[in-house]
VEXDREN-2710 file (C-alpha; in Angstrom, 1 decimal):
% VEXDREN-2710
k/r/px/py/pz
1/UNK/-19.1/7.3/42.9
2/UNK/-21.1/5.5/39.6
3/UNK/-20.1/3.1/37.9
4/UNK/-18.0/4.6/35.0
5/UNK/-18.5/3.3/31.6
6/UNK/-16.1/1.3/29.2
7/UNK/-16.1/4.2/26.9
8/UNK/-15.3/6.9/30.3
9/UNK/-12.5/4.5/31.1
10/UNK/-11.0/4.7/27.6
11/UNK/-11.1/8.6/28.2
12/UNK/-9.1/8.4/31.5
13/UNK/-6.3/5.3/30.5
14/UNK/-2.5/7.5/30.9
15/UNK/0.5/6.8/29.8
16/UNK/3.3/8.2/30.9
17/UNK/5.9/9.9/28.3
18/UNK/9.3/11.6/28.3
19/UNK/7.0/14.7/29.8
20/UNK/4.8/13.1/32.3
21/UNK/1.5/11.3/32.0
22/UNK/-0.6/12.3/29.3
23/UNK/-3.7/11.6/28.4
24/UNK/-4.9/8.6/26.3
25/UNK/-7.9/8.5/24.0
26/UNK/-9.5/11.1/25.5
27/UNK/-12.9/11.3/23.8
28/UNK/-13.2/15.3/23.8
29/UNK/-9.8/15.2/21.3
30/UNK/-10.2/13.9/17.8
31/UNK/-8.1/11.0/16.4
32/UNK/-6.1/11.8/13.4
33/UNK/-5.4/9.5/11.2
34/UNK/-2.3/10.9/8.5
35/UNK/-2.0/10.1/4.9
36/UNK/0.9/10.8/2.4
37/UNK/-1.4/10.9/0.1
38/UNK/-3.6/13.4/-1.8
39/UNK/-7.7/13.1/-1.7
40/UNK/-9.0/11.4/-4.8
41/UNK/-6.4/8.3/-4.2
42/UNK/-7.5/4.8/-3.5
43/UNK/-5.1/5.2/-0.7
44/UNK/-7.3/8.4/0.5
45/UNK/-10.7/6.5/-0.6
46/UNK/-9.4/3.4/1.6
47/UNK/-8.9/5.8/4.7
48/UNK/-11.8/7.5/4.8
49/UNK/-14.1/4.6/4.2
50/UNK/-11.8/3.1/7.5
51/UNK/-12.5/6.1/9.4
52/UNK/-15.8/6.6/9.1
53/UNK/-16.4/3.2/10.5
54/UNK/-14.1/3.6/13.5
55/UNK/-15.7/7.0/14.3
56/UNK/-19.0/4.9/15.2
57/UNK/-17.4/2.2/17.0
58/UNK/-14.9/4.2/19.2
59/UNK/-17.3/6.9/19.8
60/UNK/-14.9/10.2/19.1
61/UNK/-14.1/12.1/16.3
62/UNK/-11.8/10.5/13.7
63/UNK/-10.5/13.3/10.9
64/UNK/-8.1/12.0/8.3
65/UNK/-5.4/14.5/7.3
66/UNK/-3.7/14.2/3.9
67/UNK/-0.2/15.2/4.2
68/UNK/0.8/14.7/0.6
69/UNK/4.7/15.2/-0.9
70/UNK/8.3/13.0/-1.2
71/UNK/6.0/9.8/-1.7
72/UNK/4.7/9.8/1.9
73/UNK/7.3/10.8/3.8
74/UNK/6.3/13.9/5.3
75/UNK/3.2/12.5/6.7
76/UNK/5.7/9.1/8.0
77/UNK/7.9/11.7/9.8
78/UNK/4.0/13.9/11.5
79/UNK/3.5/10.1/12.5
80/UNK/6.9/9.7/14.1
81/UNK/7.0/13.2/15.8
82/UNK/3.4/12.8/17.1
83/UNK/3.0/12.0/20.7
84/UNK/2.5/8.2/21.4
85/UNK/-1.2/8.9/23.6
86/UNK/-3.2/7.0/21.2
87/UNK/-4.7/10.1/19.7
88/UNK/-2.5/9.6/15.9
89/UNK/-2.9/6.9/13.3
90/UNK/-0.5/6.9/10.2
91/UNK/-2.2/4.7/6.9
92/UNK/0.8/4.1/5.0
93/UNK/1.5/1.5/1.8
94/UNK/3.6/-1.3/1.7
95/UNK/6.4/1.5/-0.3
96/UNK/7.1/3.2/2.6
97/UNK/7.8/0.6/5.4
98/UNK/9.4/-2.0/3.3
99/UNK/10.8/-0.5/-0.1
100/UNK/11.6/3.5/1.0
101/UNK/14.2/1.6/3.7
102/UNK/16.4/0.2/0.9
103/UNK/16.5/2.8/-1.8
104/UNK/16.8/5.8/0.5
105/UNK/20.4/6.4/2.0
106/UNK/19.1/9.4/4.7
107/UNK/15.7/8.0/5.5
108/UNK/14.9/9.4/9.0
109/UNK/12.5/7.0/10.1
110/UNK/12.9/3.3/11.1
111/UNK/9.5/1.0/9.9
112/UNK/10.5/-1.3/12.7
113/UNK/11.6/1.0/15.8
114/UNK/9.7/4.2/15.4
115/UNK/5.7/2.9/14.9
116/UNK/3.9/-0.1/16.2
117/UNK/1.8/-2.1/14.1
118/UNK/-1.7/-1.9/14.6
119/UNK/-3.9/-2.9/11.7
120/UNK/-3.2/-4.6/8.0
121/UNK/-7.0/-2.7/6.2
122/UNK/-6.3/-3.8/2.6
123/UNK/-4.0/-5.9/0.2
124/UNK/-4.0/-5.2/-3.6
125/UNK/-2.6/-6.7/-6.7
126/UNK/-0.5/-5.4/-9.0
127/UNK/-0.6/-6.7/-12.7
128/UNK/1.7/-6.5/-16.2
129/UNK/-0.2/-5.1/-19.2
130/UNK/0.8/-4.2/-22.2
131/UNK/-0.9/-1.3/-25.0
132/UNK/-3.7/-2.9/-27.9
133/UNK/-1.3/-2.4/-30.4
134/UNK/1.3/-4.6/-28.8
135/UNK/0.9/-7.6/-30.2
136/UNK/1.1/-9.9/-27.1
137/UNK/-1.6/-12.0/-25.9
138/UNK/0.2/-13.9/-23.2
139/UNK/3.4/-13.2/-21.5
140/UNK/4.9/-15.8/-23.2
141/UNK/4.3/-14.0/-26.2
142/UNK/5.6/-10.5/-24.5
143/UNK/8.6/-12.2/-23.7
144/UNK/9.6/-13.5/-26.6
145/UNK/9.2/-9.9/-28.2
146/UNK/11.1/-8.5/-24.9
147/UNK/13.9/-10.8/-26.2
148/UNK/14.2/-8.8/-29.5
149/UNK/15.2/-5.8/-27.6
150/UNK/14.1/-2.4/-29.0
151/UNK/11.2/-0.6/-27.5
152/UNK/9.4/-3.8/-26.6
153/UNK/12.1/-4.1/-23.9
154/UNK/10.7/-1.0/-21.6
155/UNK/8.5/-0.9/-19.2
156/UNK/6.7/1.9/-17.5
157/UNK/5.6/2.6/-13.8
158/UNK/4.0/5.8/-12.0
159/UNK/7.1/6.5/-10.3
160/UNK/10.9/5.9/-9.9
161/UNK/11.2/3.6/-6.8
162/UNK/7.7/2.3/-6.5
163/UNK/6.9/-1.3/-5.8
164/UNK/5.9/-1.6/-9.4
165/UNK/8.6/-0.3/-10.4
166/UNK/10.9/-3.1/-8.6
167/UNK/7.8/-5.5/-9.3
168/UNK/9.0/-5.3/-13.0
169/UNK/12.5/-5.6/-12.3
170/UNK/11.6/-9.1/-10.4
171/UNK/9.8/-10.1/-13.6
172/UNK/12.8/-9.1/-15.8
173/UNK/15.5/-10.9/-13.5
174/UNK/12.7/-13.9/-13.2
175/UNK/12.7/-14.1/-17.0
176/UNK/15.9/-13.5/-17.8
177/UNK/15.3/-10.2/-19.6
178/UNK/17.0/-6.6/-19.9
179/UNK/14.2/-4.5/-19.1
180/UNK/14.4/-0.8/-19.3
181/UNK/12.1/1.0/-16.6
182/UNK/11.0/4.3/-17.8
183/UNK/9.2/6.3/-15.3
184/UNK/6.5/8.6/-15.3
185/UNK/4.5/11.1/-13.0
186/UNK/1.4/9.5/-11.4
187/UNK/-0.9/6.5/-12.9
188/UNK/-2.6/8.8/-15.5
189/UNK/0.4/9.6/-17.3
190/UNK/1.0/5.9/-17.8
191/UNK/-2.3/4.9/-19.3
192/UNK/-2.1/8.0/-21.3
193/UNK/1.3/6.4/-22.4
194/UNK/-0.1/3.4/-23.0
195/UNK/-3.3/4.0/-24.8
196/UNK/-1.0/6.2/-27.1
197/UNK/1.7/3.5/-28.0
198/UNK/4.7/5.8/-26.0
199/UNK/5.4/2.7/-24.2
200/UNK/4.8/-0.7/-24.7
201/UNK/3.9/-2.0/-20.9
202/UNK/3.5/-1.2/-17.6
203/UNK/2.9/-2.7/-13.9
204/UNK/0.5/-0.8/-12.2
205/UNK/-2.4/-1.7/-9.7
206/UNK/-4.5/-4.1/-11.9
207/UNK/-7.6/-2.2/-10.9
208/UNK/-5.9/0.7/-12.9
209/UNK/-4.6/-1.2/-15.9
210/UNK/-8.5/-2.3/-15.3
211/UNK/-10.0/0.4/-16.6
212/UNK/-8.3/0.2/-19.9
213/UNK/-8.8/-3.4/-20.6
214/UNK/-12.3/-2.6/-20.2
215/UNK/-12.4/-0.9/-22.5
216/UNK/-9.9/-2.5/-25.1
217/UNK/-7.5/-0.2/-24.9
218/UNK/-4.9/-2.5/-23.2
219/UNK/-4.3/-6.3/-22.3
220/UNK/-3.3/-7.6/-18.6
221/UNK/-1.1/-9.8/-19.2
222/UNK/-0.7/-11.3/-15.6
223/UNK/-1.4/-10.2/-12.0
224/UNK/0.7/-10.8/-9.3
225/UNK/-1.1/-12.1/-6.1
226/UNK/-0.9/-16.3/-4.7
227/UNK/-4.3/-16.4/-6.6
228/UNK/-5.9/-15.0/-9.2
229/UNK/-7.5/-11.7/-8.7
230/UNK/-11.3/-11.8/-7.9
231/UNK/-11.8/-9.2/-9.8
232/UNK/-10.1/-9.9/-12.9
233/UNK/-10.7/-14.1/-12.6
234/UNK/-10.1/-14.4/-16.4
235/UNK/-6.4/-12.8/-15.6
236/UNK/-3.6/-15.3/-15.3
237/UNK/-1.1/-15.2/-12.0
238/UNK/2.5/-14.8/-12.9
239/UNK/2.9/-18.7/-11.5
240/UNK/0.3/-19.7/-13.6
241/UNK/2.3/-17.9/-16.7
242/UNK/5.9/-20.0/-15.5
243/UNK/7.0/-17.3/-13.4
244/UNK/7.8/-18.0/-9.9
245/UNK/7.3/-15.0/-8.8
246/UNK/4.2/-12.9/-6.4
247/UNK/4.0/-9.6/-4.3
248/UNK/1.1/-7.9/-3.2
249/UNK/1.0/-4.1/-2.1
250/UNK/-0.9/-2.9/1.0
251/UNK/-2.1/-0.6/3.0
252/UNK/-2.0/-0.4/7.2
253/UNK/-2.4/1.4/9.9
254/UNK/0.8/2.4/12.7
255/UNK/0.9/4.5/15.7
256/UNK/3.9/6.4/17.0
257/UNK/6.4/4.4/18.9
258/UNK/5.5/4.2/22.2
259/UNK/1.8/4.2/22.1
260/UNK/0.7/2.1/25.3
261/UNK/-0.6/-1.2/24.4
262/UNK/-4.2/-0.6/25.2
263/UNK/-4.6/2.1/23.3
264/UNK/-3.1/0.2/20.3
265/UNK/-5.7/-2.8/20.7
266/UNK/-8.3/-1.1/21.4
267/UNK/-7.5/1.2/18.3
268/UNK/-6.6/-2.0/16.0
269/UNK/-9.7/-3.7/17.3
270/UNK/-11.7/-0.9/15.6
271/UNK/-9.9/-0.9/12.3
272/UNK/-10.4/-5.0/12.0
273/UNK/-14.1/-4.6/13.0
274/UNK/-14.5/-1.7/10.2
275/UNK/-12.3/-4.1/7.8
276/UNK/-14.9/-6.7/7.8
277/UNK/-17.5/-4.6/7.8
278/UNK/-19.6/-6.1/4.6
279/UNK/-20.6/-2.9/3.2
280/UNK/-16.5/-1.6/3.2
281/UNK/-15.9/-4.7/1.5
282/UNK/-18.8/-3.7/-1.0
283/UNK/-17.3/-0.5/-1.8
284/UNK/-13.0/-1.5/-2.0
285/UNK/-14.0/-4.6/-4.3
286/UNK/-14.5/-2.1/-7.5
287/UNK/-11.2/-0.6/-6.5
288/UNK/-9.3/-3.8/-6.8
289/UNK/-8.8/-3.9/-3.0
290/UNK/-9.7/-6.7/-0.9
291/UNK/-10.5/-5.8/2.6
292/UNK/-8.1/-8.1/5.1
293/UNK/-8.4/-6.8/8.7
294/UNK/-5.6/-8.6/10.1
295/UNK/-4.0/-7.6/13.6
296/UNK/-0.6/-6.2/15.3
297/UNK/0.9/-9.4/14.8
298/UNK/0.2/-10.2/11.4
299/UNK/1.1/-6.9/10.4
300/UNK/4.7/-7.0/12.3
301/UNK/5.4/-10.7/10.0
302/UNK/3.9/-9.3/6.8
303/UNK/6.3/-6.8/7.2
304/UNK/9.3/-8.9/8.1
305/UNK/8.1/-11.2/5.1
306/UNK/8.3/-8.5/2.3
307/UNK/11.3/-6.8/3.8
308/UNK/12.9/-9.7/3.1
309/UNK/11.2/-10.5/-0.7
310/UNK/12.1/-7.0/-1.3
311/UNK/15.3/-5.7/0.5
312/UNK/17.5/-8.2/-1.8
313/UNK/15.6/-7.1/-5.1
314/UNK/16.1/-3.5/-4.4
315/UNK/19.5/-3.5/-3.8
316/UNK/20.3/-6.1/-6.2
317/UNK/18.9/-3.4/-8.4
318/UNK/21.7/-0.3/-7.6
319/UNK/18.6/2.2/-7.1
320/UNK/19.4/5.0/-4.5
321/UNK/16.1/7.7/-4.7
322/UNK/18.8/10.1/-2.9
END
């Protein structure tokens, strides 16, 4: 017999499931990689940029399958049904490992018992601006006009149980203000709030709030990573503002529970490698994303880190999406 190659032994590695040994990897079946998301998202833009790359390294197919609705649950619950033979990927954000466990009373899905961790892509920050007509120039000055109550007292997000959403509720209990969250329907409605004067501020990804400040139609006010954002250097971190407070969002990939462990590293191998790629990196910076690429591992403590930043918050906060 010839020698086979690495790629040939990929194609033959089994596992065997509740049903019998099925195949792993096999290079004639393309991998899928699911997203909650809708095409046009930087969610969408990050996993198509991620797929492309791991098409070229692994050698197979890689399609990416938007499975929009409930906030990215249906395509979590495609992820968990999905048979663990290294042939499905799931992208996810932070919301729906770490936040979605705490504010939904019937979740059917367990972060922690029904995927395995296989690669942290990309990290963003999230940032608190307020309209050009608000006249705050620092938070210190929003604050103080928080403290007046009235309409200077609400904030907005893109949706009702987002991590911006309990981002702002951090800042408020941080601050010792009585915020008032008012929700809307997607990012564009909240910049089309703000650039109107219908609300006063928002948290949102700073590369959205970006786009405003840009072009003068806003302030950021302060961005929420350990550092300053490299995009937005002039932008102060909450820390720097007096507020002991930081959280940033992300995105990763997870296979199905029970996904044998070769398939996963040689999967998350694939997704780090396309990660650092310099030319990815390129193309997320004007997103606001910076490209991390950090393994199974770091992924599995990230996770146990913000569940526990944000389980207390959330619940503190009496919000049930159910």
């Amino acid at each position: 017999m010839g020698r086979l190659s690495r790629r040939a032994l990929l194609g033959c590695a089994v596992v065997t499931a509740a049903g019998g040994a099925a195949p792993v990897q096999a290079q004639d079946v393309p991998l899928r990689i699911l997203l909650g998301f809708p095409p046009g998202a930087s969610s969408d833009t990050v996993t198509r940029l991620i797929a492309d790359k791991m098409r070229v390294s692994l050698g197979r197919s890689v399609v990416v399958e938007n499975k929009p609705g409930a906030g990215g649950i249906i395509a979590n619950m495609a992820a968990k049904a999905a048979a663990p033979d290294g042939n499905t990927l799931l992208m996810t954000p932070l919301a729906t490992m770490v936040a979605y466990p705490h504010s939904y009373s019937k979740l059917e899905y367990d972060p922690f018992r029904d995927y395995v961790p296989v690669a942290h892509v990309a990290a963003f920050q999230l940032a608190f601006g307020v309209g050009a007509e608000v006249p705050a120039k620092t938070l210190a000055d929003y604050v103080a006009l928080a403290r007046k109550g009235g309409p200077y007292a609400n904030f907005a997000s893109a949706a009702v149980g987002s991590l911006p959403h309990f981002f702002g509720l951090l800042f408020a209990k941080t601050a010792g203000l009585d915020l008032v969250h008012v929700p809307y329907k997607g990012t564009a409605s909240v910049l089309q709030a703000l650039v109107a004067g219908e609300i006063p501020a928002a948290v949102l990804p700073i590369s959205d709030l970006g786009s405003l400040a840009r072009a003068n139609k806003a302030r950021i006010l302060a961005s929420s990573g350990a550092k300053r954002s490299p995009q937005y250097p002039d932008v102060p971190t909450f820390k720097e503002s007096g507020y002991d407070i930081e959280g940033s969002a992300w995105y990763a990939l997870f296979a199905p529970a029970g996904t044998p462990k070769e398939a996963v590293d040689t999967l998350s191998a694939a997704a780090i490698a396309a990660a650092h790629a310099p030319d990815l990196r390129q193309r997320l910076d004007p997103l606001g994303l910076e490209a991390t690429g950090l393994g199974p591992a770091d992924l599995a403590a990230i996770m146990k880190a913000d569940d526990a930043r944000w389980g207390p918050i959330i619940r503190a906060s009496g919000f049930k999406a159910d």
